[in-house]
NUSETI-413779 format. One record per residue: x negated, y negated, z of N, C-alpha, C, O in turn; residue number from 1. Coordinates in steps of 0.2 Angstrom, whole numbers, m for minus. Each point is the difference from the previous one (the first is absolute). Layout:
+-------+-------+-------+-------+-------+-------+-------+-------+-------+-------+-------+-------+------+
!   nxx !   nyy !   nzz !  caxx !  cayy !  cazz !   cxx !   cyy !   czz !   oxx !   oyy !   ozz ! resi !
+-------+-------+-------+-------+-------+-------+-------+-------+-------+-------+-------+-------+------+
!     X !     Y !     Z !     X !     Y !     Z !     X !     Y !     Z !     X !     Y !     Z !  NUM !
...
+-------+-------+-------+-------+-------+-------+-------+-------+-------+-------+-------+-------+------+
# end
This chain:
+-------+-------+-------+-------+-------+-------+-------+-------+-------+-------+-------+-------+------+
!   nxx !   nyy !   nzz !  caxx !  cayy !  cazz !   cxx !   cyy !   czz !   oxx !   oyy !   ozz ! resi !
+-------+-------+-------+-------+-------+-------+-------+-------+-------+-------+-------+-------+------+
!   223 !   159 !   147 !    m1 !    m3 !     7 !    m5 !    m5 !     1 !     0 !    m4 !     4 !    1 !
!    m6 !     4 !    m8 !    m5 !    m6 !    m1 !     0 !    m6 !     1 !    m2 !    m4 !     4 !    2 !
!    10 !     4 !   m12 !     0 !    m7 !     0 !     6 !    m4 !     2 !     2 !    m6 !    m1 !    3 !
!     2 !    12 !     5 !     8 !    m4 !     1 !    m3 !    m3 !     7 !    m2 !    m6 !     1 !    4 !
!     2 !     9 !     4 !    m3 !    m7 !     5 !    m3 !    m8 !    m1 !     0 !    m5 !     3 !    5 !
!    m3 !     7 !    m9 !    m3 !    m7 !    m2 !     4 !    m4 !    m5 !    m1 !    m6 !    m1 !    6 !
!     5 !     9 !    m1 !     7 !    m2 !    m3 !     2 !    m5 !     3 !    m1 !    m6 !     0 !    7 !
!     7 !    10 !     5 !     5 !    m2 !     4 !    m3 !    m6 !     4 !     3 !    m5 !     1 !    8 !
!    m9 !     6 !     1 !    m3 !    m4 !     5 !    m2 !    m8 !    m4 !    m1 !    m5 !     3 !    9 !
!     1 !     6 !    m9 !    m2 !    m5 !    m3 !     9 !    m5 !    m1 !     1 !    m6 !    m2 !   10 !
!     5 !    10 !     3 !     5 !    m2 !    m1 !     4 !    m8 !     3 !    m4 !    m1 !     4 !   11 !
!     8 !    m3 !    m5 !     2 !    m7 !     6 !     6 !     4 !    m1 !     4 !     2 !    m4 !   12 !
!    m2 !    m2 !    13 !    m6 !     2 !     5 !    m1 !     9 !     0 !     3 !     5 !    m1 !   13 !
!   m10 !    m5 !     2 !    m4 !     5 !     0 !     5 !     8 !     4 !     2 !     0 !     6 !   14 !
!    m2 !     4 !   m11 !     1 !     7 !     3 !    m6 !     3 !     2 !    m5 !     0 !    m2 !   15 !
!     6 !     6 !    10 !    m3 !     4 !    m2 !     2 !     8 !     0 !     6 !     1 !     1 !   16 !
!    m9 !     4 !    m2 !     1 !     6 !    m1 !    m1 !     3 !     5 !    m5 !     0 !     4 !   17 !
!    10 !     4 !    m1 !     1 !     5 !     6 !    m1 !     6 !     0 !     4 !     0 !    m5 !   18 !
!    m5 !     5 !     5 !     2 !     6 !    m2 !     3 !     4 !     7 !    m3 !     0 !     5 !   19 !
!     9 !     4 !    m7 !     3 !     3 !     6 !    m2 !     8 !    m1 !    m3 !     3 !    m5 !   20 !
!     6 !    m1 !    12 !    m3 !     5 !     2 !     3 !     8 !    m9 !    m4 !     4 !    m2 !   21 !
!    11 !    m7 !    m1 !    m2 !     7 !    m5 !    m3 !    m3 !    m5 !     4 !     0 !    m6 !   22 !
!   m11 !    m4 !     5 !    m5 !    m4 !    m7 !     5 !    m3 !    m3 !    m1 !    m1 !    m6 !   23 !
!     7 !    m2 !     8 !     3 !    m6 !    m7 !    m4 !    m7 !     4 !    m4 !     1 !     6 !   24 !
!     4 !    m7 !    m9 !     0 !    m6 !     1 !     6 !    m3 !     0 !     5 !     1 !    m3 !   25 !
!    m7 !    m6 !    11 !     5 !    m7 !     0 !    m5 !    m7 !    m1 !    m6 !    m2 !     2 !   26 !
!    10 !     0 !    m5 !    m4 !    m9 !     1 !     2 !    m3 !     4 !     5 !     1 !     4 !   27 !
!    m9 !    m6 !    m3 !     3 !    m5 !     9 !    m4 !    m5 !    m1 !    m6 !     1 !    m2 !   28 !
!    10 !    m7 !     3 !    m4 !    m7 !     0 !    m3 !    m1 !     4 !    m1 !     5 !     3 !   29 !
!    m1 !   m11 !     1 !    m5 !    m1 !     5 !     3 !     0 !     7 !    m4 !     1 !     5 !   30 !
!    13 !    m4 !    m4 !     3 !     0 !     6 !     1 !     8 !     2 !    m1 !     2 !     6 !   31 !
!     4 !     2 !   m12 !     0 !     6 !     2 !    m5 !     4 !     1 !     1 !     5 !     4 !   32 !
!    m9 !    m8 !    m7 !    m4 !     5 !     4 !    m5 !     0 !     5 !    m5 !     4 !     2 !   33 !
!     9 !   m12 !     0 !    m4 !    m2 !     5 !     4 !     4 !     6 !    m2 !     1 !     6 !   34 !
!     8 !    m1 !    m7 !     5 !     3 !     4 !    m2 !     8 !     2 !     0 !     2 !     6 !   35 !
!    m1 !     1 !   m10 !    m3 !     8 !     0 !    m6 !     2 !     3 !    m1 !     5 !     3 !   36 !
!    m4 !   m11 !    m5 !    m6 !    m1 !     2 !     0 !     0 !    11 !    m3 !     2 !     4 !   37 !
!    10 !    m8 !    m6 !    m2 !     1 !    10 !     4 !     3 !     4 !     0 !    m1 !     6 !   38 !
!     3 !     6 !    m9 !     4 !     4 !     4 !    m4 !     7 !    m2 !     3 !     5 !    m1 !   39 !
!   m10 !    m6 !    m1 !    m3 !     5 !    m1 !     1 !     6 !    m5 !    m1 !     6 !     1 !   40 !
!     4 !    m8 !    m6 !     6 !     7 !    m6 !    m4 !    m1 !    m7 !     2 !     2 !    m5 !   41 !
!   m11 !    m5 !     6 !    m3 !     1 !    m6 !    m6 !     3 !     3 !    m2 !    m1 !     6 !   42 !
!    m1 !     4 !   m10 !    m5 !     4 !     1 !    m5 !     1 !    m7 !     3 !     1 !    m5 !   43 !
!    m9 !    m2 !     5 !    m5 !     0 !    m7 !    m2 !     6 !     0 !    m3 !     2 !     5 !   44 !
!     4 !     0 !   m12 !    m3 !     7 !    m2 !    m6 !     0 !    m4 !     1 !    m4 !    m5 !   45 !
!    m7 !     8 !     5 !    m4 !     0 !    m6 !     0 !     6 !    m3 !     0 !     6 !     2 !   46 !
!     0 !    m8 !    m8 !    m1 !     5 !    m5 !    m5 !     4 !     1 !    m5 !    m2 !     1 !   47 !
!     6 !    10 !    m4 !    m6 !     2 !     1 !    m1 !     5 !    m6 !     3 !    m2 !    m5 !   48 !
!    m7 !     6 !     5 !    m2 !     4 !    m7 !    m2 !     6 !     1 !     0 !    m1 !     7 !   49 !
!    m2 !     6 !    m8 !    m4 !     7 !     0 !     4 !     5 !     4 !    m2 !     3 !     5 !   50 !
!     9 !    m4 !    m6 !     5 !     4 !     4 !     1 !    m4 !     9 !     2 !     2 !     5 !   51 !
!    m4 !    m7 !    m6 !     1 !    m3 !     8 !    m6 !    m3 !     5 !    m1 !    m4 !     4 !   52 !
!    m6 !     9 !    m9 !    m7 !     0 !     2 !    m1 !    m8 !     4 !    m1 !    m1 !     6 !   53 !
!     2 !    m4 !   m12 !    m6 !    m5 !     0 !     6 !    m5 !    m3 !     5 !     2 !    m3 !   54 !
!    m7 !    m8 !     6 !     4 !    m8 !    m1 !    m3 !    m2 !    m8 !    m6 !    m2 !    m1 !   55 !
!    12 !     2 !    m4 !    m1 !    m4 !    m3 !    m1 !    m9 !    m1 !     5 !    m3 !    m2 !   56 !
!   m11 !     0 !     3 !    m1 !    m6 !    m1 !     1 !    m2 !    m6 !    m2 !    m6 !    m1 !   57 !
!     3 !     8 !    m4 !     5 !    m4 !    m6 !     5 !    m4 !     2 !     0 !    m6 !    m1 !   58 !
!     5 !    10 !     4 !     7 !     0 !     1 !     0 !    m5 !     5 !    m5 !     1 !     4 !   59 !
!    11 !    m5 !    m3 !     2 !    m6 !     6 !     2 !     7 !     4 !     0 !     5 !    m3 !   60 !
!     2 !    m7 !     9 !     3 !     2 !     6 !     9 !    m2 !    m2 !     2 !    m4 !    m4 !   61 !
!     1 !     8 !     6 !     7 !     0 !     0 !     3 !     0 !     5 !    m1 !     3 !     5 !   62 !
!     7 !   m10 !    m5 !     4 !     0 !     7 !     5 !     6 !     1 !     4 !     1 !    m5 !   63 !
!    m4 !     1 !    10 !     7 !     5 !     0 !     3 !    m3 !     5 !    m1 !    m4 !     5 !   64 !
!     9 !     8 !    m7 !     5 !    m3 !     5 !     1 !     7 !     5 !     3 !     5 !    m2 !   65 !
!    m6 !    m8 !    10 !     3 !     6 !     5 !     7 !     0 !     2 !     4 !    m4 !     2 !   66 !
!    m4 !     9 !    m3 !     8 !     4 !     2 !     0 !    m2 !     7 !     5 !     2 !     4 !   67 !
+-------+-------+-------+-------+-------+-------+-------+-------+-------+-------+-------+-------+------+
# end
C-alpha cells in the first residue's frame, strides 16, 4: 500500500487509488475523481497504530469511497 499510490499516480494519465467500504481498491483518473470529490463520495482516512490509539505519520492518508 506504500508504494501503489505513487505508482499509478506517476502513470499518463495518472491513477488514483480508492479504497471501498469491504478494503478492496478502485482506481479513477482525475475526471472520475474529481467527480466523486464534488458529490462528496470521498473521504481521507489516516492510518493508525497501537490498536487504533495513535495516528500513524509514516503512512499517507487514504481516500475512501462513501457509500
Amino acid at each position: 500500500m506504500k508504494n501503489y499510490p505513487d505508482f499509478f499516480a506517476s502513470l499518463s494519465p495518472p491513477k488514483y487509488m480508492v479504497k471501498k467500504s469491504d478494503g478492496t481498491f478502485n482506481l479513477y483518473d482525475d475526471v472520475e475523481l474529481a467527480e466523486l470529490k464534488k458529490a462528496n463520495r470521498i473521504r481521507l482516512e489516516k492510518a493508525t497504530a497501537m490498536g487504533g490509539k495513535v495516528i500513524d505519520y509514516t503512512q499517507k492518508p487514504t481516500m475512501v469511497l462513501v457509500d
